[in-house]
N, C-alpha and C positions, 0 to 999 in steps of 0.2 A: 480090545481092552480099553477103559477110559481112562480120561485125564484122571492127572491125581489128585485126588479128594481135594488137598490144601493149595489153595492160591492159584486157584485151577486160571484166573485172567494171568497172572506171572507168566505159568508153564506158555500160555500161547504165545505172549510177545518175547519169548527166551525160542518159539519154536521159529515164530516167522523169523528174528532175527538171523539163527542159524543156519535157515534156507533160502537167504538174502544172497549169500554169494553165488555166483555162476559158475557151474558146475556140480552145484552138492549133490551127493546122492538122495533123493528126497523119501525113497521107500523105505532107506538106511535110517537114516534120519526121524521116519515117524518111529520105527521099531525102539529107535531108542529112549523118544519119547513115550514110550507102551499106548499110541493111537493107531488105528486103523487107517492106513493110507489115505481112504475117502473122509474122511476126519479130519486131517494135515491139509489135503488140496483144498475142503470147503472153509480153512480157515485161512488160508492163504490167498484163494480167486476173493474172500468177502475184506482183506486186507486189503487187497490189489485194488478193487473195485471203488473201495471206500477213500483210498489214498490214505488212511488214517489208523493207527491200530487202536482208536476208540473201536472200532466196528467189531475188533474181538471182544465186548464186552456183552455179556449173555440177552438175546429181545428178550420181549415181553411175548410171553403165550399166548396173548389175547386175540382171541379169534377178530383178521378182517373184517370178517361181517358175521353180525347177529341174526339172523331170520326171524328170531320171534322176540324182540325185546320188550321188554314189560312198560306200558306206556306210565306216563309222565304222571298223568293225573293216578294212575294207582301206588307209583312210587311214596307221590303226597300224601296220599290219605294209609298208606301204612307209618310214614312217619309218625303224623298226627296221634294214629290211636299207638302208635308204641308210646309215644311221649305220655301220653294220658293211662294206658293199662299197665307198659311194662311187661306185655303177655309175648309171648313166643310165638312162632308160625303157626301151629296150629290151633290157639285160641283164638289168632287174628285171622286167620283164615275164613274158621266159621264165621267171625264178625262181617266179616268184606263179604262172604255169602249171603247175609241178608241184607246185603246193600247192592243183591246182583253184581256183585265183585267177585267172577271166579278165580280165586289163584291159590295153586296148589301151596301147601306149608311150607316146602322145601324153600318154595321161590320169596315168600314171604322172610323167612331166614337169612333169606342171601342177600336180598335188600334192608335188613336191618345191620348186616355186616359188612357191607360197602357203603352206608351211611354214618358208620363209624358208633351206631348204639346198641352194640352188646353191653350184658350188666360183668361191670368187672368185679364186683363182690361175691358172682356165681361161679363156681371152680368149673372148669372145664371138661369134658370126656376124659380119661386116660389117654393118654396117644398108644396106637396099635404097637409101638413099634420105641424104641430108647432109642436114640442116641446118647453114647458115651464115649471119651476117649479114653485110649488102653491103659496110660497108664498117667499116675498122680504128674503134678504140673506140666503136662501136655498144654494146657490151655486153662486160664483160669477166667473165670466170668465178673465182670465188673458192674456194680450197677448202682444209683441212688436212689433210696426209698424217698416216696412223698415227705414233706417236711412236714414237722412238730410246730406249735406255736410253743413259746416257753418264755418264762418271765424272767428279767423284765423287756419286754418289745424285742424279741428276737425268735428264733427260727432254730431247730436241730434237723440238721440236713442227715439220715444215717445214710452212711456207704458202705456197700457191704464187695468183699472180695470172697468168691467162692470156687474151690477146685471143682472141674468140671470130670472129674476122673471118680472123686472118692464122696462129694461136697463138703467137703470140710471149710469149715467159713478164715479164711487166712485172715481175714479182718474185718470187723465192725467198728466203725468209729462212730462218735456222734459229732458231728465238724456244727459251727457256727454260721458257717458259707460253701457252697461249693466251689469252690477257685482252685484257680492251680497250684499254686503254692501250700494250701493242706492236703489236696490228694496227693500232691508228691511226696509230700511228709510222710505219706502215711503209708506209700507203696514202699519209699524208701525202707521204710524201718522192717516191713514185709519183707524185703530183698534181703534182707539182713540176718532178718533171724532163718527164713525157707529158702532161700536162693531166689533165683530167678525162670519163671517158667521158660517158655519155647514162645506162647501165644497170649495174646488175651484180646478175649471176646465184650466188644460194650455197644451200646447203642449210640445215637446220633445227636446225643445230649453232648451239653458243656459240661467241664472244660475238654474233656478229650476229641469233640469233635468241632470245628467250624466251618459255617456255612460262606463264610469270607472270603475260600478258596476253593479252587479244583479237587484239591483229595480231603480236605477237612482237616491240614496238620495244623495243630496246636505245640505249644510250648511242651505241655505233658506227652503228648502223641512223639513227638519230636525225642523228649528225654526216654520214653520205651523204648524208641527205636534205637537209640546208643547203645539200649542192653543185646541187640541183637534181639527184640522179641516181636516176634511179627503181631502185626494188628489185625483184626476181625469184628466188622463190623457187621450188627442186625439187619433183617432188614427196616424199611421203614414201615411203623404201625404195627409188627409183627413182634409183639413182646415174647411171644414163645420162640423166637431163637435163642433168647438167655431164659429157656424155662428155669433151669436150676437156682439163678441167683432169685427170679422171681418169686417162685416157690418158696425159698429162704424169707422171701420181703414179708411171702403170706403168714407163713408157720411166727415170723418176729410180729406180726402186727397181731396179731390170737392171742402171743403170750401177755404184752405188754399190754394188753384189755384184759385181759387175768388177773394181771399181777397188780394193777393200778398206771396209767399213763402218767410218768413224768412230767413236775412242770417248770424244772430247770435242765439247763445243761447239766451239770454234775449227776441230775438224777438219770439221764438217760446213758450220762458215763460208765454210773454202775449196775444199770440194766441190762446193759449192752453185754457188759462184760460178763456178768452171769447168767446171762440167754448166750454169750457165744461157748462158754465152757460147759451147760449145759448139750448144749446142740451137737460140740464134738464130742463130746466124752462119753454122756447118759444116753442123750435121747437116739433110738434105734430105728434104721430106717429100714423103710420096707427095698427101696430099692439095691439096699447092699446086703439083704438077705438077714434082715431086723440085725443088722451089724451097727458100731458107732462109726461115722467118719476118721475118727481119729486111728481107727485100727485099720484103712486103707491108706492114708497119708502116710506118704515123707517125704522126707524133705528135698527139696532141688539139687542134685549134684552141680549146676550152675553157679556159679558165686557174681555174687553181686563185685562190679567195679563202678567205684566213685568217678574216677577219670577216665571212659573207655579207651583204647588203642584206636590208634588211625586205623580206620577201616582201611581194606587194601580190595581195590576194583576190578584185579587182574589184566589182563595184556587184552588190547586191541580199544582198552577203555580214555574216554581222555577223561581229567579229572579236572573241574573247574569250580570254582569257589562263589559260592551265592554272598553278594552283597548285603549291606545293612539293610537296604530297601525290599530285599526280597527278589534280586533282579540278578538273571547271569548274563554275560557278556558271552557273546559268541560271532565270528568272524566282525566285530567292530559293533555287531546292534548289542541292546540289552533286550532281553526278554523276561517276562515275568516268570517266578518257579513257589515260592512263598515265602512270606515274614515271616513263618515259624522256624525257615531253614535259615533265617540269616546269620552269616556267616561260617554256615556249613562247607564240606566239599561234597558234590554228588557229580556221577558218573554221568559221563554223553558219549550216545556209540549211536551210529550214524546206517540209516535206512536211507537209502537212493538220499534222496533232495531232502529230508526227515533226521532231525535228531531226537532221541528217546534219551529223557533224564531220568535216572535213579538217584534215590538217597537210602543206600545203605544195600539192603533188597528189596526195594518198597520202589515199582516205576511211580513216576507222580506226574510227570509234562512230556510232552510230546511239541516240539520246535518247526513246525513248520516255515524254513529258512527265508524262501523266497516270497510269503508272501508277509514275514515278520510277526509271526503270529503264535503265540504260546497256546497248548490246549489242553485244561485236564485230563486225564486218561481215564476216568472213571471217574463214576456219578454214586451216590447211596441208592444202593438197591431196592425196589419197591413189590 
């Protein structure tokens, strides 16, 4: 049986933890986690080994060695003539054939998509296959559209908030700035009227994420996590893990060339708002069965709290208090955890010579005691 779908790097460091004490039963132990014993041991010997439970964090596929790699000078000269035609593998193909440049279409393809120039105005394949989760605010998808220029000398940043269940658009705003302080305004008021999901899904963009630290917590990231709502991140380059809010971005950018593009704020106010009550109410999507969003949505049984409850860390946890600077104290050193936690409390529960911090359910640092060294526990997926 596999790990569980969500937060599948959590379940391992909740696994090695619990198979840290001497004695445990460890066949026991995977059963409960629904892995396969050789599952538990190879994440436990790749623990051991590593000293670190970074090392449970998923490689990369990439085969050691390539046998046939496509040399350098043809890498070039497919750039070149993509840059200049814009053609796809098989136009370029025959090109580089009259230039005694044999390479197959495919391969042609794969080097314009790991040089980063597919055309993003071209809509994609279908995908074989949906992802959906089962039911409405399971997870909702966050993301910002390219900005608007708009008079006078300013910018309409739209953010859109999409249910990844039903896609019902929870919000479209047209903000002046992306900052923290209007996206929270705007989820807040979300919270408010729909509750609070379980997840939400965004990419590796500001303000929710920073590059400043180990896990990327921002002030926003920070204020999610008080609701109890766990974060999920894209990967990087990889826009089709938030297909659905993308999608949204496309279907809003069609209409608003339709209808005439905005050239104030106020106009994109009132466009927004009659493309989002359009979109849930009228327009019928193929994916819920030519149904409207709004007839899969409701509302979060979660309710939004302004002042969360002290979290409570359970027994065997020590609870210590992150400083202004960002910095916990532990047996007399300080070590770094994040400025977005200051003055948080997050948990430290203790591996051999190793202590693991949480904040909230979220691991974020890993304390390497003896040699004083803090270490993020995860990187943005690539």
């Amino acid at each position: 049986m596999p790990w569980l779908e969500t937060d599948v790097r959590d379940q391992r460091v909740a696994f090695v933890l619990a198979a840290s004490p001497p004695g445990v039963n460890r066949a026991a132990l995977c059963r409960q986690f629904g892995i396969s014993r050789k599952t538990g041991y190879k994440w436990l010997a790749r623990e051991a080994a590593a000293g670190s439970v970074v090392a449970l964090a998923d490689r990369s596929r990439r085969p050691h060695r390539i046998g046939r790699r496509t040399a350098q000078r043809i890498i070039t000269r497919v750039v070149r003539l993509r840059a200049q035609y814009g053609w796809g593998g098989a136009k370029l193909s025959a090109l580089l054939a009259r230039e005694g440049l044999h390479v197959a279409p495919r391969t042609v393809d794969r080097i314009i998509r790991r040089q980063g120039l597919t055309r993003r105005d071209v809509a994609p394949a279908a995908a074989p296959t949906r992802f959906v989760r089962a039911a409405a605010n399971d997870l909702w998808q966050m993301d910002a559209k390219g900005s608007y220029p708009v008079q006078p000398r300013g910018q309409c940043h739209p953010l859109s908030v999409v249910d990844d269940h039903s896609r019902y658009a929870v919000a479209l705003v047209a903000l002046p700035a992306l900052e923290t302080t209007g996206v929270q305004r705007v989820l807040t008021r979300c919270f408010e009227r729909y509750g609070v999901p379980r997840g939400m899904l965004m990419d590796h963009g500001v303000p929710w994420w920073s590059a400043a630290n180990g896990h990327g917590l921002t002030a926003l990231s920070v204020f999610l996590l008080r609701q109890d709502i766990r974060l999920h991140y894209g990967r990087v380059r990889h826009p089709q893990t938030q297909g659905k809010v993308e999608r949204f971005h496309r279907t809003l950018g069609a209409q608003l060339r339709w209808w005439g593009v905005p050239h104030d704020l106020a106009g994109f106010a009132r466009a927004f708002r009659r493309f989002r009550t359009t979109y849930n109410e009228v327009r019928l999507h193929a994916a819920l069965d030519h149904a409207t969003p709004a007839t899969h949505f409701t509302a979060s049984g979660r309710v939004y709290a302004p002042c969360p409850p002290r979290w409570e860390y359970g027994t065997g946890v020590v609870v210590g208090r992150v400083d202004r600077s960002g910095a916990l104290t532990w047996q007399g050193h300080r070590f770094f955890i994040s400025e977005a936690l200051a003055g948080e409390e997050v948990g430290c529960q203790r591996l051999r010579h190793r202590v693991l911090v949480q904040y909230r359910r979220m691991w974020v640092r890993e304390l390497h005691v003896r040699r004083r060294v803090s270490v993020p526990l995860w990187k943005p997926c690539r």
